[in-house]
N, C-alpha and C positions, 0 to 999 in steps of 0.2 A: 789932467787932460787940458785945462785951460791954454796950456802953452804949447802944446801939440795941434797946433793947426789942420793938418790935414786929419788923425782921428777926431777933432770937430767935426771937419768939412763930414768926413764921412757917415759921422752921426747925422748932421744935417740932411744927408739925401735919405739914411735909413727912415729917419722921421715922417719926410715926404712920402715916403713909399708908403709906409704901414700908416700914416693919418691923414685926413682929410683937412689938418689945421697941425699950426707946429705945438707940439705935445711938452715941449723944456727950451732951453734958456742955455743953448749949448756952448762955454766957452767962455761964461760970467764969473769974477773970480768973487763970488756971494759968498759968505762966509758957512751961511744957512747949506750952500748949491752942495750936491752930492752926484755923482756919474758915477757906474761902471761900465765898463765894458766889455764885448767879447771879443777876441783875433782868431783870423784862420790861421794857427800856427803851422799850415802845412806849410806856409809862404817862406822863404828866407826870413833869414832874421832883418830885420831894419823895415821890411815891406810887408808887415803881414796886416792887412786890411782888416777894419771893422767889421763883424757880422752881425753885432747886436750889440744895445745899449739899456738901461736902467737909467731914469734921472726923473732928481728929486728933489726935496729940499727940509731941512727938520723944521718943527714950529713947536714951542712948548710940549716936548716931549714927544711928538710924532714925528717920525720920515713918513711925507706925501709922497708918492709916488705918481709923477705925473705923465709919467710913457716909458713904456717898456715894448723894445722893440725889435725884430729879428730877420737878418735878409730870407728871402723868400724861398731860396735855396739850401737854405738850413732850418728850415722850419719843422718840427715837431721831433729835432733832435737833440731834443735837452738842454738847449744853449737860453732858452727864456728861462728855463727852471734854476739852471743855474745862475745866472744872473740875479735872479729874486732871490734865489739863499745866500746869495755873497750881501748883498742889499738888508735881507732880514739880520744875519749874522753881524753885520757893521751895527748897525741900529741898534742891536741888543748889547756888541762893544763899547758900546756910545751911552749907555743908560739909559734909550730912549722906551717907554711905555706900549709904543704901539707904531706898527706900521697902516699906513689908509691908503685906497686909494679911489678912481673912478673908474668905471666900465660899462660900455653900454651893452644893454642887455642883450642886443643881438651878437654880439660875439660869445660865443657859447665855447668856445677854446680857450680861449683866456680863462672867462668864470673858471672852466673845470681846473684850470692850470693852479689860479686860486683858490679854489676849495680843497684841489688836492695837498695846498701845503697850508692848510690851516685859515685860509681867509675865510669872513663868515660874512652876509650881508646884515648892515646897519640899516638901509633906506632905501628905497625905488624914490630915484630923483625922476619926476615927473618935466622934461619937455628941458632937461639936463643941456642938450647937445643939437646945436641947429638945426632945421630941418633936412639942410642939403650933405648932412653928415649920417654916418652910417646905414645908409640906403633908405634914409629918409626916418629910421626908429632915431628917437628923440632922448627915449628913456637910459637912465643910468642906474646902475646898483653903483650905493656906497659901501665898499668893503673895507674890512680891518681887520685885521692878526693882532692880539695883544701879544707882551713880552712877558 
């Protein structure tokens, strides 16, 4: 994806949309850097636009997973869940130990999205996430999925 400019670009505004701060590093050719993404494939071929991303980066044996994101109009049809099994499945190709990530406690759809594929919470990060982010809740679950 690095040299796919416009699926950047388009990550980029999905970012904007679903975060209140940019979530990845979209477009960095980091050795560590890891994306996937989703297309509407209803579109012709050559134009089918982003509807969602994954991006993250390995570090001694983990994929971080630092934003996982989906346009708004596709929301709660399967396109995040898949995205995290393409993500988990890579990771596990990869040798890697374990997937982690962050989430604030007030999104209650995500967690469930996470617990339903195996993430467990490690931590309540206390005052995690600035005050003027997620409607002012602060806190974060640390989750993780072993391999």
């Amino acid at each position: 994806m690095p040299g796919d400019t416009v699926a950047v670009a388009q990550c980029i505004a999905l970012d904007a949309d679903a975060f209140p701060y940019a979530s990845a590093t979209f477009g960095v050719r980091e050795a560590a850097a890891r994306t996937w993404i989703a297309r509407d494939v209803r579109i012709p071929e050559g134009k089918c636009p982003v509807i969602g991303f994954i991006a993250g980066h390995h570090r001694r044996g983990t994929l971080h997973i630092g934003g996982l994101a989906v346009e708004s109009a596709v929301r709660r049809r399967g396109v995040g869940r898949a995205l995290l099994r393409e993500a988990v499945d890579s990771a596990r190709a990869e040798g890697m130990d374990a997937v982690a990530l962050h989430v604030s406690v007030a999104n209650r759809d995500a967690i469930q999205l996470y617990r339903r594929e195996g993430f467990c919470v490690r931590a309540r990060l206390r005052r995690f996430y600035p005050s003027s982010t997620h409607g002012g809740e602060r806190d974060a679950y640390e989750m993780e999925l072993r391999l």
